[in-house]
FIVO-716016 format. One record per atom (N, C-alpha, C): x, y, z. Coordinates in nm, 4 decimals. Example, Ala and Ser with C-alpha at 12.3 -4.5 7.8 and 13.67 -1.06 7.14 Angstrom:
(r (1.3190 -0.5690 0.7800))
(r (1.2300 -0.4500 0.7800))
(r (1.3200 -0.3300 0.7800))
(r (1.2850 -0.2250 0.7080))
(r (1.3670 -0.1060 0.7140))
(r (1.2900 0.0030 0.7870))
***
This chain:
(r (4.0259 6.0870 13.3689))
(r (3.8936 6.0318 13.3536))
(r (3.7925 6.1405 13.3153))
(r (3.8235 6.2384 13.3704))
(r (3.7175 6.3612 13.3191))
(r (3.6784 6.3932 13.2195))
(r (3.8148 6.4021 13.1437))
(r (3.8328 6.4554 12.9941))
(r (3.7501 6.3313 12.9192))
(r (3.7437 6.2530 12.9617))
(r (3.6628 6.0949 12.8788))
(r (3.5312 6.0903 12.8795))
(r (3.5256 6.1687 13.0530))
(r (3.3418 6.1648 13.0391))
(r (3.3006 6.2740 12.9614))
(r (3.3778 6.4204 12.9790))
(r (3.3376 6.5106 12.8430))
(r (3.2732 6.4449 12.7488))
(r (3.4013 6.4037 12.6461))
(r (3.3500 6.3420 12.5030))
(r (3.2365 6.2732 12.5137))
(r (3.2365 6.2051 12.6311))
(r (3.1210 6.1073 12.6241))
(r (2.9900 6.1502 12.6087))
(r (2.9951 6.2717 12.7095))
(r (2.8676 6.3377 12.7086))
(r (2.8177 6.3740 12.5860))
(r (2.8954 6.4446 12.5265))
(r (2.9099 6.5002 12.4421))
(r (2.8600 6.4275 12.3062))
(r (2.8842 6.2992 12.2964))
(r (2.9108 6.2157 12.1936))
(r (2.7585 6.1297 12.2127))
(r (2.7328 6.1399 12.3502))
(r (2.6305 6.0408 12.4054))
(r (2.4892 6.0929 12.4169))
(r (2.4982 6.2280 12.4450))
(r (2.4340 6.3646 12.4989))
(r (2.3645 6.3482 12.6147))
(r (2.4449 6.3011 12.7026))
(r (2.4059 6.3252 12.8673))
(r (2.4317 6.4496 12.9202))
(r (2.3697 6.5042 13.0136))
(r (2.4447 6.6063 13.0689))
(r (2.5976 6.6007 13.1887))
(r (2.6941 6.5996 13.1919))
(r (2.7619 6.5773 13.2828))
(r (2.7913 6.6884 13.4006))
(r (2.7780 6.6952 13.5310))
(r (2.8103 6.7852 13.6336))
(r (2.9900 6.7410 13.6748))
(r (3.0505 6.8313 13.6510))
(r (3.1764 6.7949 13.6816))
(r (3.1957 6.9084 13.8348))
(r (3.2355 6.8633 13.9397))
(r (3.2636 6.9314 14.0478))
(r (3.4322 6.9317 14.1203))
(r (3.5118 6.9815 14.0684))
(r (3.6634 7.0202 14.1886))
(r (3.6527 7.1442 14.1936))
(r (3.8222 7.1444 14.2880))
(r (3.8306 7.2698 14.2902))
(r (3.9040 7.3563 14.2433))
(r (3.9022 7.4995 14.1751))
(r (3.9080 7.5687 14.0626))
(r (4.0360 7.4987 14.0156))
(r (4.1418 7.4901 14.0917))
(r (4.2907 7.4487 13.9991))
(r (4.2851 7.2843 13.9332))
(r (4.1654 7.2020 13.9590))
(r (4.1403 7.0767 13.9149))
(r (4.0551 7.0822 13.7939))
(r (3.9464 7.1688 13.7841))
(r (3.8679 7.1767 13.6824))
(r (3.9315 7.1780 13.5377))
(r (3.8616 7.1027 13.4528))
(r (3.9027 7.1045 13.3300))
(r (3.9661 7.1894 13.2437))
(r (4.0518 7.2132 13.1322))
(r (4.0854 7.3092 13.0674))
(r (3.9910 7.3514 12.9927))
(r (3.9682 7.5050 13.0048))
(r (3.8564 7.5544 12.9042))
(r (3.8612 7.5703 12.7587))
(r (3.9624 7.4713 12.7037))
(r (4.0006 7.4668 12.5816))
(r (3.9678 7.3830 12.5354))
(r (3.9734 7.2606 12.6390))
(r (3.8992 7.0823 12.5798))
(r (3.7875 7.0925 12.6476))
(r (3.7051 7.1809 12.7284))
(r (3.5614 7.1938 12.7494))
(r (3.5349 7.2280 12.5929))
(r (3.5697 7.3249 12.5868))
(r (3.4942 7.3608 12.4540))
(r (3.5109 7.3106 12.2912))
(r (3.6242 7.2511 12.3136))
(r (3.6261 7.1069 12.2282))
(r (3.5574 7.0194 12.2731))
(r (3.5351 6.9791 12.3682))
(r (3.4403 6.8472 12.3618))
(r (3.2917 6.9069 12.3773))
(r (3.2449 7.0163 12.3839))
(r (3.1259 7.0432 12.3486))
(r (3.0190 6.9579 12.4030))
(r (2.9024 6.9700 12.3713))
(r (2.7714 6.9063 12.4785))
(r (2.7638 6.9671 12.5659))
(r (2.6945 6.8712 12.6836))
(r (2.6078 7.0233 12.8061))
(r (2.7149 6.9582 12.9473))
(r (2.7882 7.0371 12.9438))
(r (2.9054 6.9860 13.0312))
(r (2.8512 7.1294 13.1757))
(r (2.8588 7.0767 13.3137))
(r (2.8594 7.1918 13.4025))
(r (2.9701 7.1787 13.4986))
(r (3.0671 7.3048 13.4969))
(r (3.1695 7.2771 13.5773))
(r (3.1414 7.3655 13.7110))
(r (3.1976 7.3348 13.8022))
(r (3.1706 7.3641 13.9686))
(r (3.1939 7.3490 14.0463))
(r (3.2166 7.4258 14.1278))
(r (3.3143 7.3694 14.2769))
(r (3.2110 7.3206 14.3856))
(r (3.0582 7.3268 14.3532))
(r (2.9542 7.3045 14.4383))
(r (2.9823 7.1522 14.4403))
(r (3.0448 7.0611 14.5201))
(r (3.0064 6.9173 14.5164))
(r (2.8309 6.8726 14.5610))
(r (2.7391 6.9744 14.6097))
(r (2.5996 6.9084 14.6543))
(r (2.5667 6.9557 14.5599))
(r (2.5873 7.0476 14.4518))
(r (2.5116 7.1154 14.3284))
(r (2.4774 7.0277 14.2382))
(r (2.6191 6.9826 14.2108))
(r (2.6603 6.8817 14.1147))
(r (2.6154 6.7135 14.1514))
(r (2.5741 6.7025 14.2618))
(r (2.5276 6.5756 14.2872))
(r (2.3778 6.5334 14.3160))
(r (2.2973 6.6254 14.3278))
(r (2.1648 6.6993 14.3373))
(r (2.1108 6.6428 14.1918))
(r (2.0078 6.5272 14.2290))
(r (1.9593 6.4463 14.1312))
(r (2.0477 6.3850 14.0542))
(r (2.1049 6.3460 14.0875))
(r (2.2697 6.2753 13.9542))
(r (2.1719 6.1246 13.9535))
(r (2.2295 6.0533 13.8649))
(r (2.2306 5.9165 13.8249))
(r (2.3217 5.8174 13.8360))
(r (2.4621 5.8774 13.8474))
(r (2.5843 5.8310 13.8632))
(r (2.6788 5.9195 13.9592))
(r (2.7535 5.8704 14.0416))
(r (2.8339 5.9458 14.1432))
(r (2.9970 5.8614 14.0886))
(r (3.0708 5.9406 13.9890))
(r (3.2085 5.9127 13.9754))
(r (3.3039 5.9325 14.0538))
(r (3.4122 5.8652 14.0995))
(r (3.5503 5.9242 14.1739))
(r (3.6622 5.8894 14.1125))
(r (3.7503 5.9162 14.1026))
(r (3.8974 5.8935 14.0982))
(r (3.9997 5.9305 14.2000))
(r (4.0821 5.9074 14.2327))
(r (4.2094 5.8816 14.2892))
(r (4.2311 6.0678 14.3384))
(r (4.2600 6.1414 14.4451))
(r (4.2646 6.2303 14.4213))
(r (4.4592 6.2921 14.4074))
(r (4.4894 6.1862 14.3695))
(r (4.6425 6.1749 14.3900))
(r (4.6928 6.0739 14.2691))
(r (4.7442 6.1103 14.1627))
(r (4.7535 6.0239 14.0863))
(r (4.9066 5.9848 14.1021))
(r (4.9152 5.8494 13.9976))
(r (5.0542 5.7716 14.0177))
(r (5.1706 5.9125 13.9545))
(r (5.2515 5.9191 14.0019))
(r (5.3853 6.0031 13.9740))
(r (5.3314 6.1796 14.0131))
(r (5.2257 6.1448 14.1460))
(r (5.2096 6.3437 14.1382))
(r (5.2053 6.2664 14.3270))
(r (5.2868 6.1812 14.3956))
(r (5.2950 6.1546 14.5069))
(r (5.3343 6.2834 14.5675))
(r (5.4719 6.3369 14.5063))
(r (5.4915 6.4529 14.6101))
(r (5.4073 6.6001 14.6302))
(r (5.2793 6.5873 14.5846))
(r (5.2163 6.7245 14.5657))
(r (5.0789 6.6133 14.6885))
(r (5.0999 6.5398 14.7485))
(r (5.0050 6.4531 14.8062))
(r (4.9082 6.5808 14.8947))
(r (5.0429 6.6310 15.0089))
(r (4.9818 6.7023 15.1062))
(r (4.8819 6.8234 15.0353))
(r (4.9298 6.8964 14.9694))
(r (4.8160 6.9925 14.8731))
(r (4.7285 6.9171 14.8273))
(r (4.7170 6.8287 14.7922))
(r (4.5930 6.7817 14.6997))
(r (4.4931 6.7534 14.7865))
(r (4.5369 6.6869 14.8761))
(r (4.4515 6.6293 15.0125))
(r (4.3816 6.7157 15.0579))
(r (4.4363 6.8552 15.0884))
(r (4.4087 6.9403 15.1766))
(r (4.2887 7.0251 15.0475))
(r (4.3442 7.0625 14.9507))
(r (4.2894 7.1179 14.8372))
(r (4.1442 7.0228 14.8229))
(r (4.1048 6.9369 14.8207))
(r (4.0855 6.7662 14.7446))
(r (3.9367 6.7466 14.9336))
(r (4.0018 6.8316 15.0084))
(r (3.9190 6.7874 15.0888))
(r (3.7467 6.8798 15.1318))
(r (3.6703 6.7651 15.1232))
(r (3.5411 6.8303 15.0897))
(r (3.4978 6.7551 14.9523))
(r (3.5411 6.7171 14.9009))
(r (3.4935 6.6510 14.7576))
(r (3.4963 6.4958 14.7153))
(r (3.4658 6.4413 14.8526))
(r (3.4346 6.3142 14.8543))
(r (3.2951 6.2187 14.8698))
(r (3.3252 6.1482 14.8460))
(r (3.1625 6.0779 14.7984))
(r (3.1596 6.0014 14.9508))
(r (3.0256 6.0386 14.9704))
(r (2.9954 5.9410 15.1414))
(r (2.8229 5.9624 15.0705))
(r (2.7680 5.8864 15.2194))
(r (2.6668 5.8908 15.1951))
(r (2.5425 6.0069 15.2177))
(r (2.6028 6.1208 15.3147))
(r (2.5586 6.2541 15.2979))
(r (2.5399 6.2730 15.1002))
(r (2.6592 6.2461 15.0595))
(r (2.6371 6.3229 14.9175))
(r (2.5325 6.2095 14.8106))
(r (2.5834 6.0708 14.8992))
(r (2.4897 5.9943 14.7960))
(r (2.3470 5.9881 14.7888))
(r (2.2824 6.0242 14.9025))
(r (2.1920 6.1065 14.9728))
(r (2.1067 6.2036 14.8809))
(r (2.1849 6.2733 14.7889))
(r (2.1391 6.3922 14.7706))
(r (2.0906 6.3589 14.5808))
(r (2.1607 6.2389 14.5459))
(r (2.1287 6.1760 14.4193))
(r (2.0263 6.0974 14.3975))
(r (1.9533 6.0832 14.2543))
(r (1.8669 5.9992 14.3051))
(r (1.8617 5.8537 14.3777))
(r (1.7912 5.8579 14.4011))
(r (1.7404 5.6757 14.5444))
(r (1.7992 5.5848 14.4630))
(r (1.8287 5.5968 14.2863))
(r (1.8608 5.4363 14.2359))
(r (2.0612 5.4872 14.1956))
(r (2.0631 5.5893 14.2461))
(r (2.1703 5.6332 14.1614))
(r (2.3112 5.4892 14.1770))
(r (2.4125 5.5036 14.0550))
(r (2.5299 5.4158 14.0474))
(r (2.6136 5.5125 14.1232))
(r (2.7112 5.4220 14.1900))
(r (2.8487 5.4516 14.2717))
(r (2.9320 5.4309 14.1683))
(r (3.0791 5.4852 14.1111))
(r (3.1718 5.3999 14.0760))
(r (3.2624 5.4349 14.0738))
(r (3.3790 5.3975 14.0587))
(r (3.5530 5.4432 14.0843))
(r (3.5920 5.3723 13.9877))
(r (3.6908 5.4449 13.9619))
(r (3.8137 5.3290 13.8502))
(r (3.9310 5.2768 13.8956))
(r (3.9192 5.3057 14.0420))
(r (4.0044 5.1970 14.1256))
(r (4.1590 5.2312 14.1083))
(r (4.2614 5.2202 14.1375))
(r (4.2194 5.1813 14.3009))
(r (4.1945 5.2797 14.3700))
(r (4.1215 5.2288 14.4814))
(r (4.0441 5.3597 14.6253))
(r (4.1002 5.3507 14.7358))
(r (4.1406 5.4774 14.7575))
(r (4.1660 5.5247 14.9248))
(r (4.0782 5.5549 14.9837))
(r (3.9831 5.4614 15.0119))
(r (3.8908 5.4946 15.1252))
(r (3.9171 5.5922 15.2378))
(r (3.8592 5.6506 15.2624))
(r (3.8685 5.7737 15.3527))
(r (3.9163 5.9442 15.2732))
(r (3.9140 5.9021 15.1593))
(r (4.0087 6.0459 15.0856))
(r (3.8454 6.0454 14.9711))
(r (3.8904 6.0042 14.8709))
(r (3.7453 6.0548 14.7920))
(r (3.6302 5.9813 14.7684))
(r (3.6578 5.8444 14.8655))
(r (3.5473 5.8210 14.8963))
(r (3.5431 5.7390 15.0327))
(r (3.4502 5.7534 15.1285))
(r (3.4732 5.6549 15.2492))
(r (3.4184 5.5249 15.2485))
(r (3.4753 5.4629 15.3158))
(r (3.4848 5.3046 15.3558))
(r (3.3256 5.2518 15.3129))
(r (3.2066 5.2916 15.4028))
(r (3.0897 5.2957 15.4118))
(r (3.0158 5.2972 15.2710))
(r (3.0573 5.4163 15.1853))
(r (2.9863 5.4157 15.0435))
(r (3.0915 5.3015 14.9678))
(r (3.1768 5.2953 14.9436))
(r (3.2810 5.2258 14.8869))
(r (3.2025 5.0527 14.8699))
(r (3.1932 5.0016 15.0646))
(r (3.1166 4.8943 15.0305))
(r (2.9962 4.9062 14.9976))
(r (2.8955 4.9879 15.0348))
(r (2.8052 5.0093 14.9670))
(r (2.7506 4.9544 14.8284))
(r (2.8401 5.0014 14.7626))
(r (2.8549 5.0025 14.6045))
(r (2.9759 4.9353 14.5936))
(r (3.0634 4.8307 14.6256))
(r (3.1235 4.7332 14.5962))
(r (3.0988 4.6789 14.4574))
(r (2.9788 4.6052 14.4505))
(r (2.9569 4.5179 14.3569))
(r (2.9813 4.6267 14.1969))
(r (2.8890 4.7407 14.2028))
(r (2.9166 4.8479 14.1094))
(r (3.0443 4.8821 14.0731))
(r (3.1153 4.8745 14.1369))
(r (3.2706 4.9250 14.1141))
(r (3.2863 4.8128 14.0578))
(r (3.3411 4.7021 14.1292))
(r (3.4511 4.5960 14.0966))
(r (3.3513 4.4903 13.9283))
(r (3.2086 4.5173 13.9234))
(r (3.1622 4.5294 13.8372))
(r (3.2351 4.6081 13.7155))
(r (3.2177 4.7460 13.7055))
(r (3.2985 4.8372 13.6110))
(r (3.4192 4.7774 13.5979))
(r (3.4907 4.7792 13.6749))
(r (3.6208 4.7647 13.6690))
(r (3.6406 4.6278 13.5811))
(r (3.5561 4.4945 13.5784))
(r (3.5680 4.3572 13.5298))
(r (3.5722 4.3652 13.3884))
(r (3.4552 4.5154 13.3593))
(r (3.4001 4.5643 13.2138))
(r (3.5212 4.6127 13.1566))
(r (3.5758 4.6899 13.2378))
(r (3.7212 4.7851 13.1908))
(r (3.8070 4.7074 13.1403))
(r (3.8034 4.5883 13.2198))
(r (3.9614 4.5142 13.1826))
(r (3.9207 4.4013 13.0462))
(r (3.7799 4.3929 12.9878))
(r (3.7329 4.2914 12.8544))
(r (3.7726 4.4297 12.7651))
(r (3.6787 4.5102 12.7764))
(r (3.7253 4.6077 12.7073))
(r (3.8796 4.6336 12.6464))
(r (3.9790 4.6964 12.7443))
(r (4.0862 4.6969 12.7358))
(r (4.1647 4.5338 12.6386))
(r (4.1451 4.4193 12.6683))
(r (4.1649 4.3602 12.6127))
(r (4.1542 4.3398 12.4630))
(r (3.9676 4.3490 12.4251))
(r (3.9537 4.3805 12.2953))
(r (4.0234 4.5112 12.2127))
(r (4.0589 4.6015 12.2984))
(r (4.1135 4.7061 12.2045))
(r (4.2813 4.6454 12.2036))
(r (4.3874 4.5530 12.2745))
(r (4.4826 4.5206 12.2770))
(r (4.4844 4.4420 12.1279))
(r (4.3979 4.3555 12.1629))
(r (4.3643 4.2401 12.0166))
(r (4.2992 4.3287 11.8712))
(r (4.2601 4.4169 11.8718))
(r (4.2510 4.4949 11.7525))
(r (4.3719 4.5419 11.7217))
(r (4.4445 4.5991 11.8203))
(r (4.5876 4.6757 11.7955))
(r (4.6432 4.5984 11.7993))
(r (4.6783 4.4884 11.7725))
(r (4.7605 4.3604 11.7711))
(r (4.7451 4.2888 11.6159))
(r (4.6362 4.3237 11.5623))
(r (4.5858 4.2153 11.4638))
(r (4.6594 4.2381 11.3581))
***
């Protein structure tokens, strides 16, 4: 998902704050291919400090199960609650691309919070996805 919001920025010209930690951060090869005002950082309050949007993903993806315990442990500290949502602005968006382990990168509390925002995105994701099936189909 990272590598997507790059381009986006990039393409869109938002600024994006990207925050893990050092062995998660982007390759500095497609940073600088995707170009725009990208900030990378291990500060998660740096990076969330006036934001507009608070992104998460999965901190464990499908087929990297057995690296779980490192990631977790690595992975911990860089979750969205409401301390961090706190620190964004008062109207800021929540969102995930699902599915969420509540309690890992983001807790239960912000999760419903921003329910409607997520499962919102997510409704968008799957028209989307469709129309690009039916173009590649035609």
């Amino acid at each position: 998902m990272t590598y997507s919001w790059m381009f986006a920025a990039a393409k869109l010209g938002f600024e994006l704050r990207v925050a893990a930690p050092k062995g998660f951060q982007p390759a500095p090869d497609i940073l600088k291919r995707a170009g725009g005002k990208i900030v990378v950082t291990e500060d998660i309050q740096a990076a969330a400090k006036g934001a507009d949007l608070l992104y998460t993903d999965v901190w464990i993806s499908m087929g990297k199960e057995a690296e779980s315990g490192d990631r977790i442990q690595k992975m911990t500290g860089y979750q969205i609650n409401g301390k961090l949502v706190a620190l964004a602005k008062p109207d800021a968006l929540v969102m995930h691309c699902l599915p969420a382990y509540k309690g890992k990168e983001i807790d239960e509390a912000t999760f419903e919070a921003h329910a409607q925002t997520i499962f919102d995105q997510a409704e968008n994701r799957l028209h989307v996805q469709k129309a690009i099936l039916a173009w590649v189909l035609k």
